[in-house]
Biopython code that builds the backbone (N, CA, C, O; Angstrom):
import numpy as np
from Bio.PDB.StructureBuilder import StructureBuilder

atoms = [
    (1, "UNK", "N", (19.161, 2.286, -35.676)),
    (1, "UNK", "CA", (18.490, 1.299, -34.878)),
    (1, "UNK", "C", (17.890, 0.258, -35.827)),
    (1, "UNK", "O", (17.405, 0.466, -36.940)),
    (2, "UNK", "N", (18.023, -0.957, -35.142)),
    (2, "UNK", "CA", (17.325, -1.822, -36.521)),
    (2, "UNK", "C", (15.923, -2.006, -36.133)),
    (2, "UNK", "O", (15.305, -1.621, -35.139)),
    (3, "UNK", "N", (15.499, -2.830, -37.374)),
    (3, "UNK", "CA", (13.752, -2.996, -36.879)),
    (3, "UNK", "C", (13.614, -4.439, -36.853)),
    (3, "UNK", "O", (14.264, -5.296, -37.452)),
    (4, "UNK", "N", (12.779, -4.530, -36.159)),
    (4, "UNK", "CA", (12.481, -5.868, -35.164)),
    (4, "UNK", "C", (11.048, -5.733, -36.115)),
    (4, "UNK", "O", (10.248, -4.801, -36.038)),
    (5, "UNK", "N", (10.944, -6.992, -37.087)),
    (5, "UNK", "CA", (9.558, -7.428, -37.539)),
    (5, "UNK", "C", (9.063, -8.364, -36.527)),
    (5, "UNK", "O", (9.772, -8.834, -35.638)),
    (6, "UNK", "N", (7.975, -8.586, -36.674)),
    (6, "UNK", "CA", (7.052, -9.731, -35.984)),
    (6, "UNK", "C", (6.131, -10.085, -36.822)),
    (6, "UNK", "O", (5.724, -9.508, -37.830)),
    (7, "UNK", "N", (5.743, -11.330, -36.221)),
    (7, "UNK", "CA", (4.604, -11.851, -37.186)),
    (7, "UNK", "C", (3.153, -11.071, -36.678)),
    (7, "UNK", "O", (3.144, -10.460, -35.610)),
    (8, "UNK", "N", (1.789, -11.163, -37.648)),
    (8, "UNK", "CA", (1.000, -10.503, -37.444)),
    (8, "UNK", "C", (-0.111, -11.686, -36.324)),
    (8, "UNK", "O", (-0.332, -12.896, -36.391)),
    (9, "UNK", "N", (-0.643, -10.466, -35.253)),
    (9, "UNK", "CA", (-1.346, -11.705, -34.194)),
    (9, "UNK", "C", (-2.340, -12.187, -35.186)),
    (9, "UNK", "O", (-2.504, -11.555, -36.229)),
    (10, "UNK", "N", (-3.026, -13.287, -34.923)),
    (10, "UNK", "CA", (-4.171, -13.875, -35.534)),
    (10, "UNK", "C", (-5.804, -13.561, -34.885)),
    (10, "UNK", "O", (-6.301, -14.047, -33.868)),
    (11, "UNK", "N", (-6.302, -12.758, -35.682)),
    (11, "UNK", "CA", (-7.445, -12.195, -35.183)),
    (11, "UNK", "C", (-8.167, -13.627, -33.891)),
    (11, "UNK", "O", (-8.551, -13.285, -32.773)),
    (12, "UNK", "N", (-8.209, -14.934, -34.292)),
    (12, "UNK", "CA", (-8.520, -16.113, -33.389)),
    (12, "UNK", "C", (-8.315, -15.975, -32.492)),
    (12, "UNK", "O", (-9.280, -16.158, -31.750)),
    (13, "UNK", "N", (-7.035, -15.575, -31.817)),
    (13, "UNK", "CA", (-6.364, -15.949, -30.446)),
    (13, "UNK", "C", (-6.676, -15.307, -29.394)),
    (13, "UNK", "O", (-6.053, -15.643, -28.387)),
    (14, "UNK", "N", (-7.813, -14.083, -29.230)),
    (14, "UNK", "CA", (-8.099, -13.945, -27.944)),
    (14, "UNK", "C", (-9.413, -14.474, -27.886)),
    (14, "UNK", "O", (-10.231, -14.328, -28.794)),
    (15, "UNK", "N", (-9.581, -14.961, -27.045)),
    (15, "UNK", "CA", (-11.135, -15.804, -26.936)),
    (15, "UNK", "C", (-12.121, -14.767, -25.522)),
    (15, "UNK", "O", (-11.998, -15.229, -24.388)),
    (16, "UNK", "N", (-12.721, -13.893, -25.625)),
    (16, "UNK", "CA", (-13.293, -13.329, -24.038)),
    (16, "UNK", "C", (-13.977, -14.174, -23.326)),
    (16, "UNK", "O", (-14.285, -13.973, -22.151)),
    (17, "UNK", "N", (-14.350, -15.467, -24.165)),
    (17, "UNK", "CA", (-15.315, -16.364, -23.109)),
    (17, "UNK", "C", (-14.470, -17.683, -22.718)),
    (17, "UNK", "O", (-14.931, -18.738, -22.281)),
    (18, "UNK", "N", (-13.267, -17.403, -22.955)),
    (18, "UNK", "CA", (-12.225, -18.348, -22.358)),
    (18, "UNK", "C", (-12.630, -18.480, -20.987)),
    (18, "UNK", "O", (-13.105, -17.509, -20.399)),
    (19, "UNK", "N", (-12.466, -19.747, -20.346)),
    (19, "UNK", "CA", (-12.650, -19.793, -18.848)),
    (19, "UNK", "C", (-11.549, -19.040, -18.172)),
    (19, "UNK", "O", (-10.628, -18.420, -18.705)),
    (20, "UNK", "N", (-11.772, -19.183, -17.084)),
    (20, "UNK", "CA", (-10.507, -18.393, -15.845)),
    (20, "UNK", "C", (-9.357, -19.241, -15.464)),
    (20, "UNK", "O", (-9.660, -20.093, -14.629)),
    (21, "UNK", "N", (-7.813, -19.246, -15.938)),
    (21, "UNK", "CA", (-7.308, -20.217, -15.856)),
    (21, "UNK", "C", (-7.076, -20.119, -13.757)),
    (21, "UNK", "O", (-7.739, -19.521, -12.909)),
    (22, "UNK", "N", (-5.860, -21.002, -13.649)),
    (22, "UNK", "CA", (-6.362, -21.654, -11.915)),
    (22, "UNK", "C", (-5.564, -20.521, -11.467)),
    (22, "UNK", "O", (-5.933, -20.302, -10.314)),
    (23, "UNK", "N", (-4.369, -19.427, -11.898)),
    (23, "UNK", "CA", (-3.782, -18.708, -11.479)),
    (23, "UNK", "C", (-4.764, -17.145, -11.040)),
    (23, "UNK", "O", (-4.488, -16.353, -10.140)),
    (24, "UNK", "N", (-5.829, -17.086, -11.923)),
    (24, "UNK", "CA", (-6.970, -15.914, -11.606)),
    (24, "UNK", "C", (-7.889, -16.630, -10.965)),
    (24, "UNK", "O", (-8.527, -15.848, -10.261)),
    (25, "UNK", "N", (-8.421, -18.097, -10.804)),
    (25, "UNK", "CA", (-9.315, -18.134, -10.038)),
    (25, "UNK", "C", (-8.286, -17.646, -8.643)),
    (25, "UNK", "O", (-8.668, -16.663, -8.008)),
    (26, "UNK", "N", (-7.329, -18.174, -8.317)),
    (26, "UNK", "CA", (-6.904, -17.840, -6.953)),
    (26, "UNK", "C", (-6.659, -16.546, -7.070)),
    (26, "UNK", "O", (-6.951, -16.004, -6.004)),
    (27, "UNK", "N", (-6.123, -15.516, -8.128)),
    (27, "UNK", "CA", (-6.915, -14.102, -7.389)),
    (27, "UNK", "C", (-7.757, -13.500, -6.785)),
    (27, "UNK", "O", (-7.812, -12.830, -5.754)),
    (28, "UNK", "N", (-8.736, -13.975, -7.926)),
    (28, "UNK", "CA", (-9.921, -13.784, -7.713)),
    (28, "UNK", "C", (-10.601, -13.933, -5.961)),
    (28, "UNK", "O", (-11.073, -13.089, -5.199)),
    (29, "UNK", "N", (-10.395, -15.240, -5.844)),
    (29, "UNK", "CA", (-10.813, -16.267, -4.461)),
    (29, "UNK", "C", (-9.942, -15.162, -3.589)),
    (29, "UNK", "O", (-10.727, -14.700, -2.761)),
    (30, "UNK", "N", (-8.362, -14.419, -3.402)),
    (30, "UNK", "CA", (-7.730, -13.260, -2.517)),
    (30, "UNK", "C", (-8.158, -12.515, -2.949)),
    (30, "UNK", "O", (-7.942, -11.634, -2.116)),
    (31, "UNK", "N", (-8.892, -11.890, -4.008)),
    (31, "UNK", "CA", (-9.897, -10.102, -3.773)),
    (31, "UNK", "C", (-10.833, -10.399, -3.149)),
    (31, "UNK", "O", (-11.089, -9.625, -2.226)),
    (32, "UNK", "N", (-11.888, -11.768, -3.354)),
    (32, "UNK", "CA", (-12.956, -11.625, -2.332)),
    (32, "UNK", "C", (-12.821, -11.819, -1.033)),
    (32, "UNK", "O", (-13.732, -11.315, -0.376)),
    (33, "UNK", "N", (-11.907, -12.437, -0.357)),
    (33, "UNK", "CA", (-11.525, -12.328, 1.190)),
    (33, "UNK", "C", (-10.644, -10.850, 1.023)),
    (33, "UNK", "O", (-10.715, -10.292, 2.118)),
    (34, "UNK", "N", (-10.007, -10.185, 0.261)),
    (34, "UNK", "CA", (-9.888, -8.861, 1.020)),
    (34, "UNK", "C", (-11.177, -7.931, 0.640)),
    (34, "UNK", "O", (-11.167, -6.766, 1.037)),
    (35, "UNK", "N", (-12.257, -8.401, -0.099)),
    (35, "UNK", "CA", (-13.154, -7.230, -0.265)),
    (35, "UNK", "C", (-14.186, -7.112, 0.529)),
    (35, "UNK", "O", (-14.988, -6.179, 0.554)),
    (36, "UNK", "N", (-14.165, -8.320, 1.360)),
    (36, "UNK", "CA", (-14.816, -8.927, 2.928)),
    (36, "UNK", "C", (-14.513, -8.120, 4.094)),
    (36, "UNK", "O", (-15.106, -7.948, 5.159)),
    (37, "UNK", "N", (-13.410, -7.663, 3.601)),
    (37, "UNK", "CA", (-12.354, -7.180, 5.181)),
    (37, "UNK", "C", (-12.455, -5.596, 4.790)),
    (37, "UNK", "O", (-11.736, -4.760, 5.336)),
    (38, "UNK", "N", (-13.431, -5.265, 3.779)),
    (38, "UNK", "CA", (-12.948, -3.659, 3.658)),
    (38, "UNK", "C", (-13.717, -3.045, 4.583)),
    (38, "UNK", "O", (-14.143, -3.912, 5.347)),
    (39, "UNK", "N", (-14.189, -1.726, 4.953)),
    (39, "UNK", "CA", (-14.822, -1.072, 5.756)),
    (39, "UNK", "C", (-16.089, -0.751, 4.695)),
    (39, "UNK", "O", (-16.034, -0.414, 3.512)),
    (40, "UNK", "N", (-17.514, -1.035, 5.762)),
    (40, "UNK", "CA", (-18.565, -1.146, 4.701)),
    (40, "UNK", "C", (-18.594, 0.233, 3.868)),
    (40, "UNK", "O", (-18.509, -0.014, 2.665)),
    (41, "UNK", "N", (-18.668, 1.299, 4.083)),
    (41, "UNK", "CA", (-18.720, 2.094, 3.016)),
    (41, "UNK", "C", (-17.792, 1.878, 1.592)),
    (41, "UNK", "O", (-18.181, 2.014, 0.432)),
    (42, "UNK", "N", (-16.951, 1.640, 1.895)),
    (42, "UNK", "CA", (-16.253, 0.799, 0.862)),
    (42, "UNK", "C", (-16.933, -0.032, 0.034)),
    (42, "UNK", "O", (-17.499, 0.114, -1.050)),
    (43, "UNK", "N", (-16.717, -1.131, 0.940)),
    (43, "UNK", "CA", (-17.590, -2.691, 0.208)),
    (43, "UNK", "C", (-19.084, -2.025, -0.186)),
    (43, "UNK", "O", (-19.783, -2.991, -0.490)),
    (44, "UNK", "N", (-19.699, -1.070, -0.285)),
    (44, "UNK", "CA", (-20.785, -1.045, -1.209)),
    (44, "UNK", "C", (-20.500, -0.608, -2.564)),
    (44, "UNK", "O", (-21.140, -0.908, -3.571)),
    (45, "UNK", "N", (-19.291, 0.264, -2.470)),
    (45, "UNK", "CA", (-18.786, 0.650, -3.918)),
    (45, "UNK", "C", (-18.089, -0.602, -4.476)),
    (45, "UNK", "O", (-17.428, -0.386, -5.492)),
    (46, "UNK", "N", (-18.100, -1.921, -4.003)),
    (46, "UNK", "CA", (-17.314, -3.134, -4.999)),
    (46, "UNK", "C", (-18.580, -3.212, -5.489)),
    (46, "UNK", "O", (-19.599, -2.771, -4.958)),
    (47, "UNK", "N", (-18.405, -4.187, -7.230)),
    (47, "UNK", "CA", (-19.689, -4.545, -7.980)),
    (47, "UNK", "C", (-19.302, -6.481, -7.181)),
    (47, "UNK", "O", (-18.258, -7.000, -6.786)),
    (48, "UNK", "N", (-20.877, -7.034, -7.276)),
    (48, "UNK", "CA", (-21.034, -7.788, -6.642)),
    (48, "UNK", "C", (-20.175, -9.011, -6.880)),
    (48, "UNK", "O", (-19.703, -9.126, -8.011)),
    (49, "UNK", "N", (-19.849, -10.126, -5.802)),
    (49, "UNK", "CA", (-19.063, -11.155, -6.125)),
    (49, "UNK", "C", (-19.221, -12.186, -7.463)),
    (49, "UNK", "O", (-20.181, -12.957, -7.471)),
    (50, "UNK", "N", (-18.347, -12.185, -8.494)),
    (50, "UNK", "CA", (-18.631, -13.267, -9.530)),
    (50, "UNK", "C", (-18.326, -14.191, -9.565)),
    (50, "UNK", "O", (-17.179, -14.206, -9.118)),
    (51, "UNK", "N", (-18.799, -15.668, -9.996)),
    (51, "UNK", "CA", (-18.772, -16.400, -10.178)),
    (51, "UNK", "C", (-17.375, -16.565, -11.030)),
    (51, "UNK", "O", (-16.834, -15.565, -11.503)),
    (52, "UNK", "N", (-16.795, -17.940, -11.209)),
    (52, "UNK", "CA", (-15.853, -18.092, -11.626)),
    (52, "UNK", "C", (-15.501, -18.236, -13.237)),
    (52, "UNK", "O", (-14.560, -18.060, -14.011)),
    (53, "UNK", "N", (-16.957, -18.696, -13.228)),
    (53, "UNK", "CA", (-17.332, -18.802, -15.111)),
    (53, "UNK", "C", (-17.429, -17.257, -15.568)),
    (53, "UNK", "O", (-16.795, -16.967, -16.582)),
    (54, "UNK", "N", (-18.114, -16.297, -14.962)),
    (54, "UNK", "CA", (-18.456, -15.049, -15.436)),
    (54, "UNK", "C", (-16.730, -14.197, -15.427)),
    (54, "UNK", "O", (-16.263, -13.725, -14.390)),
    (55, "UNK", "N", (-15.908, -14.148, -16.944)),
    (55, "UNK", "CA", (-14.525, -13.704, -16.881)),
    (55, "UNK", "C", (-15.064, -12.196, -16.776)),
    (55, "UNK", "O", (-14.729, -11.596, -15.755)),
    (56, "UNK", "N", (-15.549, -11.779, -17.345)),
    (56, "UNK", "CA", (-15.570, -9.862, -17.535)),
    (56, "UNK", "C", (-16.481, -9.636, -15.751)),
    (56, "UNK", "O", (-16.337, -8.515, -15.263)),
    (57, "UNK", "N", (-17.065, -10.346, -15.176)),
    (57, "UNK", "CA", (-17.272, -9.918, -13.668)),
    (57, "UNK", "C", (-16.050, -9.660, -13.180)),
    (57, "UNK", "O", (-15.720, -8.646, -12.565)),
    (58, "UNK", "N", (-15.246, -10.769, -13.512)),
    (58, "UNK", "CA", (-14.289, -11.143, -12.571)),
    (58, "UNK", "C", (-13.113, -10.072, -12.957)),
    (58, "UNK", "O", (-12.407, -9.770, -11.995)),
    (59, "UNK", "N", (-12.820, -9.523, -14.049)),
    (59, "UNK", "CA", (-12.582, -8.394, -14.387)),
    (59, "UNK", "C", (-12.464, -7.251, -13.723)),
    (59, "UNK", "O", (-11.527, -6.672, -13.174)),
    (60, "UNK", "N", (-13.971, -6.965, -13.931)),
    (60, "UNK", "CA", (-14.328, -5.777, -12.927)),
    (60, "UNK", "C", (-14.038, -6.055, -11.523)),
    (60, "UNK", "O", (-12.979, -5.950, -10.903)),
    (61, "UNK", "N", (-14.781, -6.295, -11.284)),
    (61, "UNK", "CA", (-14.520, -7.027, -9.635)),
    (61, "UNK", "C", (-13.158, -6.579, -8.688)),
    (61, "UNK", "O", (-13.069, -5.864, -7.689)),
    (62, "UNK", "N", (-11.880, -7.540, -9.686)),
    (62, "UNK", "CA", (-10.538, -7.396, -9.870)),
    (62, "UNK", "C", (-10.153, -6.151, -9.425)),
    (62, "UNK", "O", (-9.697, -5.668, -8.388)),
    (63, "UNK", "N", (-10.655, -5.565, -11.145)),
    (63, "UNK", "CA", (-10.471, -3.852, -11.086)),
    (63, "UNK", "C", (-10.533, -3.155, -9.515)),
    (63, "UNK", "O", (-9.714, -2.946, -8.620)),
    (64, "UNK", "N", (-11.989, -2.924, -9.726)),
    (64, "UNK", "CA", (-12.783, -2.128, -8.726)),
    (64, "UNK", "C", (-11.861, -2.297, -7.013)),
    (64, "UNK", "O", (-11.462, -1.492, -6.172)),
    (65, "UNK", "N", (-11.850, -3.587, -7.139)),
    (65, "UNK", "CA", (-10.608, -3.607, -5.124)),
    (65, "UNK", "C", (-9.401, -3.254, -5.471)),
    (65, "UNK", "O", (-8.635, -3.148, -4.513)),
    (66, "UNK", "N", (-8.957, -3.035, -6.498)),
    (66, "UNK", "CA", (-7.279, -2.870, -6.861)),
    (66, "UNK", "C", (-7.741, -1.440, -6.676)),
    (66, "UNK", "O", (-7.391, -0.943, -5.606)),
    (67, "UNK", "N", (-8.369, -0.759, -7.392)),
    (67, "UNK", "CA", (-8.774, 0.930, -7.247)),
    (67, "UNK", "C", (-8.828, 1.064, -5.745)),
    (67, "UNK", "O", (-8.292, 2.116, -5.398)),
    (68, "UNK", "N", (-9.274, 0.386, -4.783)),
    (68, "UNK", "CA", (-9.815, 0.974, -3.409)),
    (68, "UNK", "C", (-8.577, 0.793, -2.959)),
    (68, "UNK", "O", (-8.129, 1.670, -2.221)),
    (69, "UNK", "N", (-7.731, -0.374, -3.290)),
    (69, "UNK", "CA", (-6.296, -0.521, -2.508)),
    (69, "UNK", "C", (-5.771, 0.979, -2.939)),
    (69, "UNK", "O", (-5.966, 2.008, -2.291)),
    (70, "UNK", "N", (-5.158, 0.881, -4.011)),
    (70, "UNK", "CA", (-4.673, 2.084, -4.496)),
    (70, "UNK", "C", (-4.581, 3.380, -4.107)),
    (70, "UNK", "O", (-3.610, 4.098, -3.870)),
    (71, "UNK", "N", (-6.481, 3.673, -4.062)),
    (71, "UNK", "CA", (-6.453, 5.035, -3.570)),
    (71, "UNK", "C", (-6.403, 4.983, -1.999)),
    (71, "UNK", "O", (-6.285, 6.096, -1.486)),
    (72, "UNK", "N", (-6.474, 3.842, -1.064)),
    (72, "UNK", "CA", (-6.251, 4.168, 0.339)),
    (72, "UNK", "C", (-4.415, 4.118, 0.361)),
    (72, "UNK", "O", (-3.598, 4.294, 1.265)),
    (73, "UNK", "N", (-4.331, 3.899, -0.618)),
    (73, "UNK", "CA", (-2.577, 3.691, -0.354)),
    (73, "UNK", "C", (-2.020, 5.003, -0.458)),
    (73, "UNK", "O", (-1.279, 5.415, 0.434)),
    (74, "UNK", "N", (-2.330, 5.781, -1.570)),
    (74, "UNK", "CA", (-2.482, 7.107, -1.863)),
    (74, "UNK", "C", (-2.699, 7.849, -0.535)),
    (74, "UNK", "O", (-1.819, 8.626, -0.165)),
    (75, "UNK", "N", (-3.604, 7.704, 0.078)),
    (75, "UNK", "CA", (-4.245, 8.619, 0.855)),
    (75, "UNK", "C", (-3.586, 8.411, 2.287)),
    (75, "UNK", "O", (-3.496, 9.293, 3.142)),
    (76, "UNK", "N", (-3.049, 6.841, 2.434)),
    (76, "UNK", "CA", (-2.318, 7.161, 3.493)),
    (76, "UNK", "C", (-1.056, 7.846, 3.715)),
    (76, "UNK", "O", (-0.657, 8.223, 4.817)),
    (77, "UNK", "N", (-0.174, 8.051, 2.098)),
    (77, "UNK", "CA", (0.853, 8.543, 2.140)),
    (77, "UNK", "C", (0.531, 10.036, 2.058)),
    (77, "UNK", "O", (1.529, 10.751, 1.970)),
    (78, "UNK", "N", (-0.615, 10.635, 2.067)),
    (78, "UNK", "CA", (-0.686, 12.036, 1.713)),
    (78, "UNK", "C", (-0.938, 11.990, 3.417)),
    (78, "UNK", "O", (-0.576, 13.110, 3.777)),
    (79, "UNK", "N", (-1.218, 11.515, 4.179)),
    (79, "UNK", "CA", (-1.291, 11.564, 5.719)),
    (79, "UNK", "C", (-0.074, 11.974, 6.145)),
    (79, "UNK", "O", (0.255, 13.093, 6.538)),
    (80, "UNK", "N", (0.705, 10.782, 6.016)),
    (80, "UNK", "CA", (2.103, 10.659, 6.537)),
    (80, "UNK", "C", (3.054, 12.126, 5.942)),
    (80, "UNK", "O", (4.097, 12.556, 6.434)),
    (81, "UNK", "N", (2.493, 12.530, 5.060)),
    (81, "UNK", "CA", (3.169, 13.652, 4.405)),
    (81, "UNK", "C", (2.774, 15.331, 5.286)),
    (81, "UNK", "O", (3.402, 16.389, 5.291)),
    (82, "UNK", "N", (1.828, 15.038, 5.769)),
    (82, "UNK", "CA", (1.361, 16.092, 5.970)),
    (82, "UNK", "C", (2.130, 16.564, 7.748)),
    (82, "UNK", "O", (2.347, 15.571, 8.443)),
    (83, "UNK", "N", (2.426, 17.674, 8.275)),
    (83, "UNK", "CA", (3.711, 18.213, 8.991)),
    (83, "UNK", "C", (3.178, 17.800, 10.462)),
    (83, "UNK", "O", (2.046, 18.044, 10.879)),
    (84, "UNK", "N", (4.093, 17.201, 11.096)),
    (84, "UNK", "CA", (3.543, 17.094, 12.416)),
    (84, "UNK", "C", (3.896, 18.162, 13.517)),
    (84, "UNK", "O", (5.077, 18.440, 13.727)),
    (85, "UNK", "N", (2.515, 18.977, 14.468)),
    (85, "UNK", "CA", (2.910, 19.613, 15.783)),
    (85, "UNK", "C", (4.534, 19.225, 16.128)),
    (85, "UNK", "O", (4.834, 18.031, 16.144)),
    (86, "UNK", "N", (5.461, 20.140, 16.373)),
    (86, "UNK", "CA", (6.171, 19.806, 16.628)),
    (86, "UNK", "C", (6.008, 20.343, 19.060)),
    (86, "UNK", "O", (4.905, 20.415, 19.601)),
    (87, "UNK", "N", (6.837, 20.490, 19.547)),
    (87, "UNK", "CA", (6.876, 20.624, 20.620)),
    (87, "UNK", "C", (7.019, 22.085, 20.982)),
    (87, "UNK", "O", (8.147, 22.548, 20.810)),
    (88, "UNK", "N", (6.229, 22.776, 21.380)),
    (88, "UNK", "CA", (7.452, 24.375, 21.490)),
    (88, "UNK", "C", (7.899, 24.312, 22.939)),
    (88, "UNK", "O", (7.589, 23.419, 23.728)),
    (89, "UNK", "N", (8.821, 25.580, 23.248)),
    (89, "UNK", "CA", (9.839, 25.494, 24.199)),
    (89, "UNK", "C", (9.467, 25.200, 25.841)),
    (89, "UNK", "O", (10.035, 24.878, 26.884)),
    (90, "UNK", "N", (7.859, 25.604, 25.229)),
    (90, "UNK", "CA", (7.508, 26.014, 26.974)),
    (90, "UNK", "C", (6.957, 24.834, 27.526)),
    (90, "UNK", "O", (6.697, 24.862, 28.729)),
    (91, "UNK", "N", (6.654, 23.473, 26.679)),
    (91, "UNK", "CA", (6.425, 22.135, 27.155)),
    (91, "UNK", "C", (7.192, 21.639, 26.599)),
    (91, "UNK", "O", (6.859, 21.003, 25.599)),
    (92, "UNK", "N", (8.683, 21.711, 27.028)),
    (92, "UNK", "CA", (10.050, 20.962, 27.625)),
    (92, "UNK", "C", (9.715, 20.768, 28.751)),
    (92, "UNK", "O", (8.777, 21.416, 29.215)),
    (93, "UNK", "N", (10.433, 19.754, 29.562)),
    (93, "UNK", "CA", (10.226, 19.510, 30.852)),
    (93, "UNK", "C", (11.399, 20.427, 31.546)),
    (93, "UNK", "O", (12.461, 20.801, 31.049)),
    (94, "UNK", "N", (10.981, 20.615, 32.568)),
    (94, "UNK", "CA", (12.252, 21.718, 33.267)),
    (94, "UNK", "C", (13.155, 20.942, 34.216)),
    (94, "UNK", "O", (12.538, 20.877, 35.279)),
    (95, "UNK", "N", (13.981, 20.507, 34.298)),
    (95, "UNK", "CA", (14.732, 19.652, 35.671)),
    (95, "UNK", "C", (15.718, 20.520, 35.731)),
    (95, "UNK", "O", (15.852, 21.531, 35.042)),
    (96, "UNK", "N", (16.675, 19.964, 36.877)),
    (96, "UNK", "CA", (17.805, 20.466, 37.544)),
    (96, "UNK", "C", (18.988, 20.452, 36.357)),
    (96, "UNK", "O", (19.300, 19.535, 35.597)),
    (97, "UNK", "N", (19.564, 21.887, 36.484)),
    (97, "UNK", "CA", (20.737, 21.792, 35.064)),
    (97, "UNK", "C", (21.499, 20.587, 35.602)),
    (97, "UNK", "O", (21.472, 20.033, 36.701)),
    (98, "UNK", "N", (22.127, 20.373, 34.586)),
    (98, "UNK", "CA", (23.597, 18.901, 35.180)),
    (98, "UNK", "C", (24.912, 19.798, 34.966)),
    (98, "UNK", "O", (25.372, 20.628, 34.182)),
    (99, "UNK", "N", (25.292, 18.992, 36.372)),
    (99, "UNK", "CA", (26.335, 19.432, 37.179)),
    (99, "UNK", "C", (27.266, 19.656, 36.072)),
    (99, "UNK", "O", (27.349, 18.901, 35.103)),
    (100, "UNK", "N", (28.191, 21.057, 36.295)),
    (100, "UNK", "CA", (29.749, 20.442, 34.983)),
    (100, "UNK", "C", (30.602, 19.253, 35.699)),
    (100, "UNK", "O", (30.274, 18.750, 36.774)),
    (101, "UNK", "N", (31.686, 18.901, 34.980)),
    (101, "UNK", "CA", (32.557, 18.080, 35.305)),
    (101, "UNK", "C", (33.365, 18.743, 36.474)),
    (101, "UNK", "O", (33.318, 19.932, 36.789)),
    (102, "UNK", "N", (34.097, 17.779, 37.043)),
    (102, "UNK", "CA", (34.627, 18.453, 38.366)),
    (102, "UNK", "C", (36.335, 18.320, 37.308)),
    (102, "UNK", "O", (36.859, 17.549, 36.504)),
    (103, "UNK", "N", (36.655, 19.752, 38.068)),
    (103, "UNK", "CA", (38.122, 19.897, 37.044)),
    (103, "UNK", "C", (39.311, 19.543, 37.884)),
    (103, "UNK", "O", (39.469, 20.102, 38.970)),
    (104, "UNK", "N", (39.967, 18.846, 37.540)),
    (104, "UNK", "CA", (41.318, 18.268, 38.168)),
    (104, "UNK", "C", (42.578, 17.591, 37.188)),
    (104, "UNK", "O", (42.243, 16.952, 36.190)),
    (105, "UNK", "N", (43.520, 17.703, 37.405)),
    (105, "UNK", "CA", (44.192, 17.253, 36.745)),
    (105, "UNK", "C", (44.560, 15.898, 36.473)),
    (105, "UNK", "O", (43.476, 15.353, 36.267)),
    (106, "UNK", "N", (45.454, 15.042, 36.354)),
    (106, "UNK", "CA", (45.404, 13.650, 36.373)),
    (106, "UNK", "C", (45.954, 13.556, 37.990)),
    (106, "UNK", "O", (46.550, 14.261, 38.804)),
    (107, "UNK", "N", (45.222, 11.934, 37.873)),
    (107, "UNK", "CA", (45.334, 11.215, 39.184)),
    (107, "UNK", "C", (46.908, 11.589, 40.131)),
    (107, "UNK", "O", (48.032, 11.984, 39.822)),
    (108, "UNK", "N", (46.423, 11.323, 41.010)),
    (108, "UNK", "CA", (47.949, 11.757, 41.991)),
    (108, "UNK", "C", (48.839, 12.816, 42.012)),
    (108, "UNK", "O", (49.776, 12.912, 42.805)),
    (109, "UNK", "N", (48.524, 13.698, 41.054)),
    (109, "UNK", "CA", (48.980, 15.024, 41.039)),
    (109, "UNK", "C", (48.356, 16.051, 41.733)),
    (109, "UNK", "O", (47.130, 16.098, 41.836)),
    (110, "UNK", "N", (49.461, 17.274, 42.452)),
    (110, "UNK", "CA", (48.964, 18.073, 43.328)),
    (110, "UNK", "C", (48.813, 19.100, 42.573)),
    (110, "UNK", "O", (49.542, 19.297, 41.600)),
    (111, "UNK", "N", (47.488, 20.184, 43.050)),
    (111, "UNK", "CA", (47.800, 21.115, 42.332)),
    (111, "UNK", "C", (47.464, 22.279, 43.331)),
    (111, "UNK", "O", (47.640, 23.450, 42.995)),
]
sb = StructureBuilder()
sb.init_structure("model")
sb.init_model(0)
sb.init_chain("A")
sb.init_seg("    ")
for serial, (resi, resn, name, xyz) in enumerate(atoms, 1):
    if name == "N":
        sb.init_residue(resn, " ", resi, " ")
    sb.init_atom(name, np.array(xyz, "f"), 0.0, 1.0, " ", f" {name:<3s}", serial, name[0])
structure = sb.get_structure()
């Protein structure tokens, strides 16, 4: 296998107090309208709404509703998993058996 060098990153290039570019503010702006819509026991476990300047709120924030999606997503598939009542025999409905076919041979023939 060959080896793939790279150059070394430059300690400079991550900045944490970089602003929020416009692609995370509009995350951001869709976690807080879905963290609006959660069921309040929920929404007390989000940490509070951040501002757009504050990046490590917005971070967390992020985090914290992606976790609640997650684990209700989780939890609905452990629902759906779990075996449903099926019917037993004695609530079938009971009707009239059906008739058999009437036996004859083909049309216009005597028998």
């Amino acid at each position: 296998m060959a080896t793939i060098r790279r150059h070394p990153v430059p300690t400079d290039s991550y900045d944490p107090k970089r602003p929020l570019n416009d692609l995370l503010v509009a995350q951001l702006e869709h976690f807080k309208h879905i963290a609006k819509s959660l069921p309040s026991d929920l929404r007390n476990t989000v940490p509070a709404e951040p501002s757009t300047e504050d990046r490590e709120g917005a971070d967390r924030f992020i985090a914290a509703v992606t976790g609640i999606h997650v684990r209700r997503k989780s939890l609905a598939a452990v629902a759906e998993e779990q075996p449903k009542k099926t019917r037993s025999a004695k609530s079938k409905p009971q009707g009239k058996p059906k008739s058999k076919a009437k036996r004859g041979g083909a049309p216009g023939s005597k028998a």
